[in-house]
C-alpha positions, 0 to 999 in steps of 0.5 A: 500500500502506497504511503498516502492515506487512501480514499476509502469505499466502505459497502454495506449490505442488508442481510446478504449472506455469506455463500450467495457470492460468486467467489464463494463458489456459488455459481447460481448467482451473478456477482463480477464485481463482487468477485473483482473485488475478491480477486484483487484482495482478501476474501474473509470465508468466516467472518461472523456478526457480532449479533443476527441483529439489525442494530446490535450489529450495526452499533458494533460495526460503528463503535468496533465493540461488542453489543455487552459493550455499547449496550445495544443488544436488540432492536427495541433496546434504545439509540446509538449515541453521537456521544460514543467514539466512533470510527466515522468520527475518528476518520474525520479527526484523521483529516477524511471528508466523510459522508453516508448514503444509505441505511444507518439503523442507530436509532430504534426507530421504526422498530421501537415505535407502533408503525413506520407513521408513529414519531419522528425519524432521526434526523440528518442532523442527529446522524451527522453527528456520528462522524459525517461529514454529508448524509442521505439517510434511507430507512426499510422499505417497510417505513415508505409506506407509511407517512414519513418522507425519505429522500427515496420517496421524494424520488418516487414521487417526482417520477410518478412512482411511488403509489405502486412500490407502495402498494407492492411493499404493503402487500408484504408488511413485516406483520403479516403472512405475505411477509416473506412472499415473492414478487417482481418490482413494478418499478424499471430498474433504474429507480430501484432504491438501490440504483437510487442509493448508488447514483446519490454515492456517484454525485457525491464522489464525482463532486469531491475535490483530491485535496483531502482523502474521502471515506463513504459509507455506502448502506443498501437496503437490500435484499432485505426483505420484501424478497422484491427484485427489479425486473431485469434481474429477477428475469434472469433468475426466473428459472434459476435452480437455486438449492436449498441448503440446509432442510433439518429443522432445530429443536431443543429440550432446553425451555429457554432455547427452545421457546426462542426456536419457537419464536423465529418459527413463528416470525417465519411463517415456517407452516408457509416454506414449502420448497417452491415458495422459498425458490421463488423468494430465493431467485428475488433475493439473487436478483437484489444481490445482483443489482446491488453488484451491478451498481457497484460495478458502476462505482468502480468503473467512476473511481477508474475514470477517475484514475482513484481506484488505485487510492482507495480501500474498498470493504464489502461486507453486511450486517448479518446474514438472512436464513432464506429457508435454511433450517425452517426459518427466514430472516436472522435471530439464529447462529446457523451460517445462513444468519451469523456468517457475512461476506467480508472483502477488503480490496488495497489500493491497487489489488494485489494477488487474491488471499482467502483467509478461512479462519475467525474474523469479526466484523468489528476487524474491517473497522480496524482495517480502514482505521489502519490504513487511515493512520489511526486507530480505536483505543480500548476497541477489540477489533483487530486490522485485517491488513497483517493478513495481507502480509502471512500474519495470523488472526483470531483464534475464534469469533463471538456473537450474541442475541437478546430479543428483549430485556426480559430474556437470556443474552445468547453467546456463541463462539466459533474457533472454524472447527465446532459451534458452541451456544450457550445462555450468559446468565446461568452457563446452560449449553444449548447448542454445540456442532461439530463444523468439520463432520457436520457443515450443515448444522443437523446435529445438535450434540449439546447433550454428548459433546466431551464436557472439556470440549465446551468448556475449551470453547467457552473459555475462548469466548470469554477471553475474547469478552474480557473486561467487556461484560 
């Protein structure tokens, strides 16, 4: 890497799983730039979410802690601070214009109110004070049907648009049985919410001046659900085969646990997922991917015009994953693969020769990584740089997530050395899930009950060492 502060491109995607990516071996899905990016520098194969979860897994990437550290562990469980140190802001202190375009998620809003009509939505003014320098803030497709306005359906709206989306959207509201139900965006492609995010990040980039380095956080909505494509794509995908990964359903003598099983069923419509139903919001979901690719590929090509790319830190990486029928189950919420696994690229500046690092990376760790190529760093933080990795170094000898659905109820860790899964509740120690990853990829069976009482414990060490002083 040259010696000048990079630009740096941070994209960010909702729900996109690890394994619908090109370069991951997936050879359904259509993701050249993706797979560019992977080509040109470090793919991360297990990278994990500090939580399954929205905002928990949001505050942690913006602050580079664990959620037992910020606080936020669900997402009713209140705001993000301005006041907290995070890396936007460090970024700022480090001489970077900074700006945000898409889908931040630090306050609770809409998820801590009755609809998407009940209270304010944080304003730019409130996100700007994270670090950011330039904010275009988007929200869930959910909040554009209710009474708020968004940049977004401002655009709709100058385009005679927004009545159909909406009614497309409300159709397959987070509260009812159509929720996960397939359908094909009766809007053209180029006002598809992420071809407007992507064209706001080209105005902005296209505007900045070579006087002082940028970084831009890019946060698409998508392939959130609604499973809802723009028609060019899901016309690609409309006869795609895509398999369905995992069909064992969880189960659990554990009351705890297996009333949170319970739960996600029940979020999931479960009853609904027969094989044809999740195919055809599988091939939605393939094709939102897609899109946000193909947009990414066009931000690539402006950086080339504009002889940049070779100055900039481009990651690649989501909040969590998205289940998409895999064990039963929808959405997230769960430490299955399908839900607790990211996508994780990291492109220097100029590419290099392409590294595929297969053990323990948190998602925090792409905080330290633009930190480092920055200059600075967070203090006290447990994120670790990737960019020794470029050159032979080691990294984590394991990864950590936790959920907490409510304050009421147990705070789940799981922790992950590459080779077995351990779950288990914080408060009173019971095991509730433990997998062997090297005779049992796909998660079917649950050896909490027979697993070698040394092996847990080995694994549960490794968890709290990597929370130490952070409870």
């Amino acid at each position: 890497m040259s010696d000048r502060r990079p630009n740096i491109l941070f994209l960010y995607a909702d729900q996109h799983r690890a394994d619908v990516l090109g370069c991951a071996g997936n050879e359904v899905v259509a993701t050249p730039h993706l797979d560019r990016l992977a080509g040109e520098g470090l793919r991360c194969e297990a990278a994990w979410t500090e939580s399954p979860i929205c905002q928990p897994a949001r505050a942690s990437v913006l602050t580079g802690r664990y959620p037992t550290d910020h606080g936020i562990l669900g997402n009713f469980s209140g705001d993000c601070s301005p006041e907290w140190d995070t890396f936007p802001r460090a970024l700022q202190a480090a001489g970077y214009e900074t700006a945000t375009i898409g889908k931040t998620h630090y306050s609770s809003w809409p998820m801590g109110s009755k609809g998407p009509e009940d209270g304010p939505p944080p304003t730019d003014e409130w996100i700007a004070g994270f670090g950011f320098d330039h904010v275009v803030e988007e929200f869930d497709r959910y909040v554009h049907t209710g009474r708020q306005d968004t940049p977004y359906m401002r655009f709709l709206r100058d385009h005679d648009a927004l009545e159909p989306y909406r009614a497309e959207v409300l159709a397959r509201f987070r509260t009812g049985d159509r929720h996960w139900e397939a359908a094909t965006s009766p809007l053209p492609q180029q006002l598809d919410l992420t071809s407007f995010l992507a064209g706001e990040a080209e105005k902005w980039i296209g505007e900045r001046f070579r006087d002082r380095p940028w970084f831009l956080q890019l946060s698409f909505v998508q392939p959130h659900v609604p499973l809802m494509g723009d028609p060019v794509w899901a016309e690609h995908y409309a006869d795609a085969l895509i398999e369905r990964t995992a069909p064992d359903a969880p189960e659990s003598d554990h009351e705890a646990w297996a009333f949170h099983l319970e739960r996600l069923r029940a979020h999931s419509h479960s009853e609904l997922l027969s094989d044809d139903f999740v195919l055809a919001g599988a091939r939605q979901y393939y094709a939102m991917v897609s899109l946000i690719d193909q947009k990414i590929g066009e931000l690539l090509a402006l950086l080339e015009r504009r002889r940049e790319l070779d100055s900039t830190l481009v990651v690649y990486a989501a909040d969590h994953g998205e289940m998409l029928g895999d064990h039963g189950l929808m959405a997230k919420m769960n430490f299955y693969r399908s839900s607790v696994r990211i996508p994780l690229i990291v492109r220097p500046p100029g590419g290099r020769s392409p590294i595929v690092h297969s053990g323990p990376v948190q998602a925090v760790d792409m905080v330290a990584t633009m930190l480092d190529a920055a200059g600075t760093r967070f203090e006290e933080s447990p994120a670790r740089s990737l960019l020794p990795i470029l050159g032979g170094a080691n990294h984590r000898d394991a990864a950590v997530s936790m959920i907490r659905l409510r304050p009421d109820l147990p705070t789940w860790l799981a922790v992950t050395d590459g080779r077995a899964r351990l779950t288990f509740d914080l408060g009173d120690g019971d095991v509730v899930e433990y997998f062997d990853l090297e005779s049992d990829p796909g998660e079917a069976i649950n050896l909490a009950a027979t697993a070698p009482r040394d092996e847990i414990e080995r694994l549960r060490s490794m968890a709290f060492a990597e929370l130490e002083g952070r409870l």
